[in-house]
C-alpha positions in Angstrom: -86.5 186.1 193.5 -89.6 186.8 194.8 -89.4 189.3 197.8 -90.6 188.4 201.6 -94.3 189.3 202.2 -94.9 191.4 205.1 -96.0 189.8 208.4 -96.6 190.7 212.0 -93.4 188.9 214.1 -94.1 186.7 217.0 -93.4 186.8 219.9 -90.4 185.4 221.6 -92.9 183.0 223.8 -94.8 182.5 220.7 -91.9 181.0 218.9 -91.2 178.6 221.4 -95.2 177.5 222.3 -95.5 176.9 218.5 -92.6 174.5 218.2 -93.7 172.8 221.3 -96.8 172.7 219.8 -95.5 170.4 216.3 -93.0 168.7 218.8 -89.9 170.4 218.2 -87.6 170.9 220.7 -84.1 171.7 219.5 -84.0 175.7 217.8 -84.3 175.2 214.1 -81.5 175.9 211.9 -82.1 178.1 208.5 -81.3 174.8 206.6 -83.4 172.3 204.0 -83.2 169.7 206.4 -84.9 171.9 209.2 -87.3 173.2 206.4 -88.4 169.5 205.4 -88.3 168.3 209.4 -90.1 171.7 210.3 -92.8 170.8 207.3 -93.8 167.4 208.2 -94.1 168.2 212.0 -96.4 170.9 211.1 -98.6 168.7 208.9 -98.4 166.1 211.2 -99.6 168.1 214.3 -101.4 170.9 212.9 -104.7 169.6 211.2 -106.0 170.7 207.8 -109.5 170.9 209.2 -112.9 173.5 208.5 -114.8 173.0 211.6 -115.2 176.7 212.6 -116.5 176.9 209.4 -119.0 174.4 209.2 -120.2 175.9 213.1 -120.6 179.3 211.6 -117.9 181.1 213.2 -116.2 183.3 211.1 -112.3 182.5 210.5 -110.2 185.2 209.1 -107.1 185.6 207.9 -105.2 187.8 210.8 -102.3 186.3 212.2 -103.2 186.9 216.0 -106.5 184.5 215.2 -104.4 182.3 213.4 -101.5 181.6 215.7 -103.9 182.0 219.0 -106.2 179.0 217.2 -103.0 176.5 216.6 -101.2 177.7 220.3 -104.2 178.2 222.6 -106.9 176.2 221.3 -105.0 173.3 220.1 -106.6 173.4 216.5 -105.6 173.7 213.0 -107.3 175.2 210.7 -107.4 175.8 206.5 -104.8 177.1 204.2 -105.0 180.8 205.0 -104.8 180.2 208.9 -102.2 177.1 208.5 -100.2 178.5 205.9 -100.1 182.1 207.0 -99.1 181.2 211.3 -96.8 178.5 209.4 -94.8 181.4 207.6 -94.9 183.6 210.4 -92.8 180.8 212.4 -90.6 179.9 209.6 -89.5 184.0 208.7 -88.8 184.6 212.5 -86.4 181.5 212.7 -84.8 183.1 210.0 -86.2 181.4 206.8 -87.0 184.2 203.7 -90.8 183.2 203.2 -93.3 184.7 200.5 -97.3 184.4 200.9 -98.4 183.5 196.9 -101.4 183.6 195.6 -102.9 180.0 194.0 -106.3 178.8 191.7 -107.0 175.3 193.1 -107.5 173.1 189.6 -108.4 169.7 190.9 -112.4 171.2 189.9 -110.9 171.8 186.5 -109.5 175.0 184.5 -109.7 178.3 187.3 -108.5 182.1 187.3 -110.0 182.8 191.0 -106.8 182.9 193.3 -108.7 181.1 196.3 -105.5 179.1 198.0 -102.5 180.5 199.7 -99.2 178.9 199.4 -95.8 179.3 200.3 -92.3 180.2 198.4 -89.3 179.6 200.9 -86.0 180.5 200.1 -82.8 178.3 201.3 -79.9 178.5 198.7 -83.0 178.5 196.0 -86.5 178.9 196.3 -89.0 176.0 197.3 -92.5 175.6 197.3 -94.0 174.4 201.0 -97.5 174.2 201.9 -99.2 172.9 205.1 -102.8 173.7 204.1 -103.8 171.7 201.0 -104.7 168.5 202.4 -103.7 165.2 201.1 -100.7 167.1 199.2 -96.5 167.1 198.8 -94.8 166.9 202.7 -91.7 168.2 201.8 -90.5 171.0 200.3 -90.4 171.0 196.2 -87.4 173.4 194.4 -89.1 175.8 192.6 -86.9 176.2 189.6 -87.0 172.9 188.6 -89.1 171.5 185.6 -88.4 167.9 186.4 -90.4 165.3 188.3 -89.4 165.3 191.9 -90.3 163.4 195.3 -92.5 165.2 197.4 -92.6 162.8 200.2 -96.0 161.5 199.5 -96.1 160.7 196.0 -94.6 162.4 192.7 -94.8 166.2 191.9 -93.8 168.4 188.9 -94.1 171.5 188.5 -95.0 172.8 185.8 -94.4 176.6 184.3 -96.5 178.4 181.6 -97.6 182.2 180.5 -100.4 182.1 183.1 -98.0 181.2 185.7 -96.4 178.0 187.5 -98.9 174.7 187.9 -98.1 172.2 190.6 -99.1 168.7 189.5 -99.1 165.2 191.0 -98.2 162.1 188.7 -101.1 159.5 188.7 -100.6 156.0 188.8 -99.8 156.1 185.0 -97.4 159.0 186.1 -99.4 161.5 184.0 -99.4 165.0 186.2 -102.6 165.9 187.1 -103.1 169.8 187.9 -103.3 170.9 191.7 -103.4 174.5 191.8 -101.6 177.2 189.7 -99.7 180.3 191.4 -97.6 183.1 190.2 -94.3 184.1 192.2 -95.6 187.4 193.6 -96.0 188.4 197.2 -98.9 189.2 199.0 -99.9 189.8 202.3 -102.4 187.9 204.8 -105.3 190.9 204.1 -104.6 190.2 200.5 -105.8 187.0 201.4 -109.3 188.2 202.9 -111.8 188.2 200.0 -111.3 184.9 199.2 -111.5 183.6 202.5 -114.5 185.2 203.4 -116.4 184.0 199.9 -115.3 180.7 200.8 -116.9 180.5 204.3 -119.8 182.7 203.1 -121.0 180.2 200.3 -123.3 177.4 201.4 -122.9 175.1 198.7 -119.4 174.6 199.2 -118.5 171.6 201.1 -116.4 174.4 203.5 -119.6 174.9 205.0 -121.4 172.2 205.2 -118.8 169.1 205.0 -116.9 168.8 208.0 -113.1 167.3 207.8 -109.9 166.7 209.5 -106.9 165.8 208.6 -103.1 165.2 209.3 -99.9 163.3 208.8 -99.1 160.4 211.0 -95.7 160.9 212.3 -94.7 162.5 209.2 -96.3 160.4 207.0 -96.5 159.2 204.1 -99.9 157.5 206.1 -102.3 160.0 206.6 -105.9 159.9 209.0 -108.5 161.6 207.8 -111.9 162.4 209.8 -115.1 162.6 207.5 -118.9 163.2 208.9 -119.3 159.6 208.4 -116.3 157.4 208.3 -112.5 157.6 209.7 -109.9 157.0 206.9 -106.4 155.9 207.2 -104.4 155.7 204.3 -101.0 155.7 202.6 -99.4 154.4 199.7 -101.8 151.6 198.0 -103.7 150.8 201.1 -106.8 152.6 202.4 -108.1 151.9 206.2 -111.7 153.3 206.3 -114.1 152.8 209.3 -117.6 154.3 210.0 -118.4 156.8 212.4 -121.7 157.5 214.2 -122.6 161.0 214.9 -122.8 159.8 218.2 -119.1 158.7 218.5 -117.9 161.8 216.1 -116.6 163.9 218.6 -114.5 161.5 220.5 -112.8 160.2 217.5 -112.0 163.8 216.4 -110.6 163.9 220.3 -108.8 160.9 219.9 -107.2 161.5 216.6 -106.5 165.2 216.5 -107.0 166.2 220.2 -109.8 168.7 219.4 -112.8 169.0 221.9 -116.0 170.6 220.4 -119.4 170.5 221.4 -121.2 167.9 219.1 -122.9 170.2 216.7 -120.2 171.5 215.6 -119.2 167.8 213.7 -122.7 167.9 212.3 -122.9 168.9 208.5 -125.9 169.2 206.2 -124.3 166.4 203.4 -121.8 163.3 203.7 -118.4 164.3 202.8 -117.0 163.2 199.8 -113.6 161.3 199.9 -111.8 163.8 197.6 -113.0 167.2 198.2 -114.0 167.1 201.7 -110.3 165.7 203.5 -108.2 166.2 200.8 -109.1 169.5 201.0 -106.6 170.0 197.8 -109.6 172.4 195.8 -109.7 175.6 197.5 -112.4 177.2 195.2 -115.0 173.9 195.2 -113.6 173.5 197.8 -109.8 174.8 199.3 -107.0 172.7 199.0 -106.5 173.1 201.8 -107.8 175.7 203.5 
């Protein structure tokens, strides 16, 4: 059993802004059920999204930024802001949470730890993420070799020398590699160097793609925002509709009920359907994040 990471608590008032803020009003219970309901609200209200990044503000990876973004500023953010205020909620209901270290594979073979995910303990361990994008919405058991249901399609996970790789089953059901992890603890600051390459390279679409994205009421439909186009999609349907620069920032109102000033939608290439809103390739791209 991987032992809890360490993290700064929050605060009494914090605790009960952030479940108001995913829509939760009864007090979570240390229970798989909560875990799965507490997982989906999240993804559903807290959007996967770079914008900071692709205005030029620095994101880091403190928890005070973090959980002052998602409870002040009504925002979401990428895997090591999601992700990290996520597990700060779920240890101070009481859940035993872990802060792993992950290589986003969806650009192909990868040693660079550039995603943070989640190990969660209730009974047995699980694997739960918020910050990867177009990715699993409830919690997958982390001892298991089979295939399982991960709410938005078929996972597996898959364990080797080099460490534990979560997959998705295509079409054909062949798993296709998300990210690979090993089940060792690290804190937020751990987290920093990665975070900051990320931002801190203009090629990658972080910087200059910008993206939103969330659950619809707990899925399995999802909306995505693009530079160019609004996608809704879910299990063999797709729903895509342009959208003007002009009209960018409304629809990012409308959908995710962010306010920014209009350069901050603007981006120096047309995001990509996969890396840009799926967000699931943290080192092309983040997974998340």
């Amino acid at each position: 059993m991987t032992p809890p990471a360490d993290s700064s608590h929050l605060s009494g008032d914090d605790i009960r802004r952030y479940l108001d803020r995913i829509g939760i009003s009864e007090a979570p219970q240390v229970h798989l059920d909560w875990l799965t309901r507490l997982q989906q609200a999240h993804l559903s209200s807290v959007p996967f999204e770079n914008l900071d990044v692709v205005a030029g503000l620095r994101v880091t990876t403190d928890l005070d930024h973090s959980v002052s973004k998602i409870l002040d500023l009504n925002r979401g953010g990428w895997c090591f802001e999601v992700n990290g205020a996520f597990a700060a909620l779920l240890e101070a209901i009481g859940f035993q949470v872990s802060l792993l270290g992950a290589a986003v594979l969806l650009d192909g073979p990868s040693k660079v730890i550039d995603h943070l995910t989640l190990e969660v303990v209730v009974d047995e361990p699980f694997l739960v993420d918020v910050g990867f994008g177009d990715s699993f919405s409830t919690p997958l058991r982390l001892n298991s070799g089979d295939a399982q249901d991960g709410g938005t399609g078929v996972y597996q996970l898959i364990a080797s020398p080099q460490g534990t790789t979560l997959t998705r089953h295509d079409d054909d059901g062949v798993p296709a590699a998300q990210y690979r992890f090993k089940r060792v603890a690290h804190s937020l600051e751990d987290f920093t160097p990665a975070s900051d390459a990320l931002q801190g390279n203009p090629e990658l679409h972080w910087s200059n793609k910008p993206f939103a994205t969330r659950l619809i009421e707990g899925g399995p439909k999802r909306v995505t925002l693009l530079k160019d186009r609004l996608k809704i999609s879910g299990p063999g349907e797709e729903e895509v509709t342009p959208v003007s620069q002009q009209d960018w920032p409304a629809t990012l109102k409308t959908w995710f009920a962010i306010e920014l000033e209009p350069m901050s939608a603007q981006g120096s290439d047309e995001g990509s359907d996969e890396g840009s809103d799926e967000g699931s390739d943290e080192g092309s791209d983040e997974g998340s994040d």
